[in-house]
N, C-alpha and C positions, 0 to 999 in steps of 0.2 A: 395298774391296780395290784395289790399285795395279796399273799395268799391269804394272808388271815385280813383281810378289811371288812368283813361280814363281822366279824366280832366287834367291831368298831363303828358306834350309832355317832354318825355329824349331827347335831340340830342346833337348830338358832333361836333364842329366846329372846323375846322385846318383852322385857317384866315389869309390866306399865302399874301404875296405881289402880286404872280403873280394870282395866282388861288384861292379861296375857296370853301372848301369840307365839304359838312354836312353830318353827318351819321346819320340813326333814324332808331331803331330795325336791326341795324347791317345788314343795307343798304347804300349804298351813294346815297341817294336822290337827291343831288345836288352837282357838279361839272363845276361852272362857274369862268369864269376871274374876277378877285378884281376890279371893277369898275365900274360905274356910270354917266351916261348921263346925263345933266342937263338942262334946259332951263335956259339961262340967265336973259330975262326978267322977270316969276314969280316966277324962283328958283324954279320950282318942278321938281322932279326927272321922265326924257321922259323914261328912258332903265337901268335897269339894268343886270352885264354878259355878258354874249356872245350877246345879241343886242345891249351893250354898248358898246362892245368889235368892233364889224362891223363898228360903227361912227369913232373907235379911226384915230387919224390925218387926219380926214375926212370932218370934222366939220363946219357948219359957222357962222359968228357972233353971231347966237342967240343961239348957242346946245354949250355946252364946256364939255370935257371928264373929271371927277377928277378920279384918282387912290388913293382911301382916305389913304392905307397904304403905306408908303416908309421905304424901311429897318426895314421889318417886325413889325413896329409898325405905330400908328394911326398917321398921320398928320392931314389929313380933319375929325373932330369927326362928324360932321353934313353929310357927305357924309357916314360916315362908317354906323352910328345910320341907316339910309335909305336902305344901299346896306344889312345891316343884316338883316332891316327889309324885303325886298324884296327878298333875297333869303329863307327866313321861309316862307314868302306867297307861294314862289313854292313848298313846300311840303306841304302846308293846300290847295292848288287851289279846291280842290275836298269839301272841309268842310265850307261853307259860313256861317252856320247856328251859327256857337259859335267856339270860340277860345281857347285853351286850355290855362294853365298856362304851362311856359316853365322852364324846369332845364337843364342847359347850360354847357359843358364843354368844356372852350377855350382852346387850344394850344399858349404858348405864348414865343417870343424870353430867351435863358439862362441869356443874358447880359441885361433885360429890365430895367431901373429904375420905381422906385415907383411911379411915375409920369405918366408913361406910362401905368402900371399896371394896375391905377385906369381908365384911359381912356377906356382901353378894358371892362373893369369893368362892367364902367357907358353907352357905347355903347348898350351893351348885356342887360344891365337891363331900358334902353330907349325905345329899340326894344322891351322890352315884359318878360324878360328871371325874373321871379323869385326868382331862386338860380342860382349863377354863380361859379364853379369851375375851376381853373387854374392851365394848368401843361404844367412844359416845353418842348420845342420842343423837343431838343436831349431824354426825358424818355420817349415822348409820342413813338419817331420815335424805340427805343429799344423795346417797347412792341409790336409794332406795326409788329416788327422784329420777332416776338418769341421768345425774350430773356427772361429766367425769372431776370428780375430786382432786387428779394429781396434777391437772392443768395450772398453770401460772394465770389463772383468773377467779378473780375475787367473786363468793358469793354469799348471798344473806340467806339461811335458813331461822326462820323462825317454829320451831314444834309448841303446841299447846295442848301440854297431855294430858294425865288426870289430874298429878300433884303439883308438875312444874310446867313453867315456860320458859322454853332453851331459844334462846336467840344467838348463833353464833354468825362469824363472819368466817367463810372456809376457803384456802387456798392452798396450794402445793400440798395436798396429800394430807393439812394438819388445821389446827382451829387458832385464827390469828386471834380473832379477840372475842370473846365470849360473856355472856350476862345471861345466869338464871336467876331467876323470881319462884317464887312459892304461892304462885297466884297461876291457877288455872282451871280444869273441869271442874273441881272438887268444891273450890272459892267460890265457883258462881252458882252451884247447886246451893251451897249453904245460904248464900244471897237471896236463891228465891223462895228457901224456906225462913227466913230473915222476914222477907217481903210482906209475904203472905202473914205472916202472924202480926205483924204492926201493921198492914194497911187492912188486910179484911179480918182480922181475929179470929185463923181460921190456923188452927194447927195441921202439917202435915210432915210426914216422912220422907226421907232421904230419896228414898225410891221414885217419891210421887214426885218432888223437886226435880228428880232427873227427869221424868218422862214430859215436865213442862218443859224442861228447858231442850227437851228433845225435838217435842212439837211446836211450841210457843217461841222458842228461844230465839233472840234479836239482838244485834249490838248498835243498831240505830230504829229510831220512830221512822222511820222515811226508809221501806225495800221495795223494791220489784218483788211480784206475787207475794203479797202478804199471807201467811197461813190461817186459818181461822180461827175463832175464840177457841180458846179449850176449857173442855170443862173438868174441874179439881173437888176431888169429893177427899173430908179432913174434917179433924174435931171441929167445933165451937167453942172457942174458950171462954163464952160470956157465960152459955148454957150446958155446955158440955156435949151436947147432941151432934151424932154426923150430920155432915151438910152439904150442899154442892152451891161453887160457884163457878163463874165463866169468867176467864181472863184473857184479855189480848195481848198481841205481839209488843205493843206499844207499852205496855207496863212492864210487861220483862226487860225489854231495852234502858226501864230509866232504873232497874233495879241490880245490872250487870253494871249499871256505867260505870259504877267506881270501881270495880275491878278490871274494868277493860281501860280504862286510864292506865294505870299502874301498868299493866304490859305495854302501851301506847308509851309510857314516860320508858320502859327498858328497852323498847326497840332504837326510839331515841340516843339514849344512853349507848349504847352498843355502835351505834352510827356516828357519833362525836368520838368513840374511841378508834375508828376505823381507818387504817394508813392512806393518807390521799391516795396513792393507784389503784387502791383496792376499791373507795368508794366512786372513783371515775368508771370502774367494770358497774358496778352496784348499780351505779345509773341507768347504765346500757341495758342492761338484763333485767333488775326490778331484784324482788324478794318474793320468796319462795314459802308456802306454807305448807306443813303435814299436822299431826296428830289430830285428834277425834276436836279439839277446842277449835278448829279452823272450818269446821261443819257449820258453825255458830251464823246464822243467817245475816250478812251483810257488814262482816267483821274484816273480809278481805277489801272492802268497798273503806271501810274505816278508815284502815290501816294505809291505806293508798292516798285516801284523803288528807292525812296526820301526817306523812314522809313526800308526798306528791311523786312518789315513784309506783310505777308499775307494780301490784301484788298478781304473781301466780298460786294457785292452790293447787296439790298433790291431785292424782288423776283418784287415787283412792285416797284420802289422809289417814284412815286409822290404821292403813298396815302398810303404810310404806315406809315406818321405823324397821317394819319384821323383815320387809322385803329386803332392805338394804343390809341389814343382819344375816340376811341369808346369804346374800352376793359374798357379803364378806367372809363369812364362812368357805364358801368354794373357793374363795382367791385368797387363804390366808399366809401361803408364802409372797404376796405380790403386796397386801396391803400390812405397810411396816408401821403403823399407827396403831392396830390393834395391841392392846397389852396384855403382856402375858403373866 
């Protein structure tokens, strides 16, 4: 250890669409929603995370919610640059006195263009960061798994985040062949606010869509432990007036299906592109799932049923992208895939 290493904060960011996760000394220090409160009038940033998170669809004239990432990369840079800087300030709150220098390692979509690349880039190093290293999601989420990655055995990581699903096929340390889709948490929340308004006429918010597909949520009519109706309080749009209804597991599953096709049709996809010795391992072992869209109630049952191989799910899925960011952080002279 160097005499000045105190001056120098390691942390690892999984900068998800729905959530971001910091890790520092192989802790998650910080676990808040991807977003940011704004004042319209002097543009400065009122809440970031979960107090932004409380405002969302809440808002009025003067506050505006931004979500700076959509499908897993930046759109709002100037909102991202703030929310990264404001979640670092929650793990220094305690250190007022002096700021350390940051070394940064992002998490970042398989499919990203170089464009997008530099965005994460230049966010990270606006906020404060240093050095910035970058590794993709499907190797972060395999490390993050316990897999050893630099084995000469092929493996299937599928992630379904908030904005993407990264399905790669991973071996010797690197991503043989990869396919991401723009179909994930975010897709099937808008589906069951899609749902609700053309089956029962009943309008509701972003928020309330999540928390069905939280407790309702299903990727087949047919689970073990079914959860119970839920009930969704949301305009009327015949009369205007709030109202409550009760929805089953069963009408969320037929209102996801076409979005969980379309990841069904890329996992496929990804498997026909896969070098025969790799998918003779594939066999042996099965696939692998992480990110928060693999909570989805009887999705790993699907997905098993559609490839007739073995699905394992992550022991935690929403933060074993962080976790594996983190490893890779402590082992960044060992892991030669990260980019710098």
């Amino acid at each position: 250890m160097g005499m000045f290493d105190f001056l120098t904060q390691e942390i690892a960011i999984d900068l998800g669409t729905a959530n971001t996760i910091i890790i520092h000394n192989d802790k998650v220090v910080v676990d808040e929603p991807s977003i940011v409160a704004v004042d319209r009038t002097t543009g400065k940033v009122i809440a970031v995370g979960k107090k932004a998170m409380q405002m969302h669809g809440k808002t009025h004239e003067n506050i505006k919610t931004i979500r700076p990432l959509k499908d897993g990369v930046i759109a709002d840079f100037h909102a991202a640059e703030h929310m990264i800087r404001g979640m670092i300030k929650m793990i220094n709150s305690g250190k007022k006195w002096f700021s350390p220098s940051l070394k940064m390692v992002i998490c970042i979509p398989s499919g990203i263009t170089e464009v997008e690349k530099r965005a994460v880039r230049d966010s990270a190093e606006h906020a404060g960061a240093k050095e910035v290293y970058l590794i993709h999601e499907p190797m972060a989420a395999a490390i993050g798994m316990g897999i050893d990655v630099t084995e000469p055995v092929g493996n299937m990581i599928i992630d379904i985040g908030g904005g993407t699903s990264e399905i790669a096929v991973i071996a010797l340390g690197g991503i043989v062949c990869d396919k991401s889709i723009r179909v994930a948490g975010d897709e099937f929340t808008a589906d069951i606010e899609e749902y609700m308004r053309r089956q029962h006429n009943i309008l509701i918010g972003e928020r309330s869509a999540e928390q069905i597909k939280i407790n309702v949520g299903a990727a087949m009519t047919e689970i073990d432990n079914p959860p119970p109706d839920y009930a969704v309080h949301g305009r009327d749009l015949m009369t205007g007036i709030p109202k409550e209804i009760y929805v089953s597991y069963q009408e969320i599953a037929h209102a996801l299906d076409k979005s969980i096709s379309k990841i069904e049709a890329a996992i496929l996809s990804a498997l026909e592109m896969t070098p025969p010795e790799l998918s003779a391992d594939i066999y042996r072992v099965g696939i692998y799932m992480a990110g928060g869209g693999s909570l989805l109630r009887g999705l790993d049952k699907r997905i098993s049923m559609r490839t007739k191989l073995p699905v394992h799910v992550a022991e935690d899925p929403l933060r074993a992208v962080a976790r594996g960011t983190g490893i890779a952080l402590k082992n960044i002279d060992n892991f030669q895939f990260l980019i710098k």
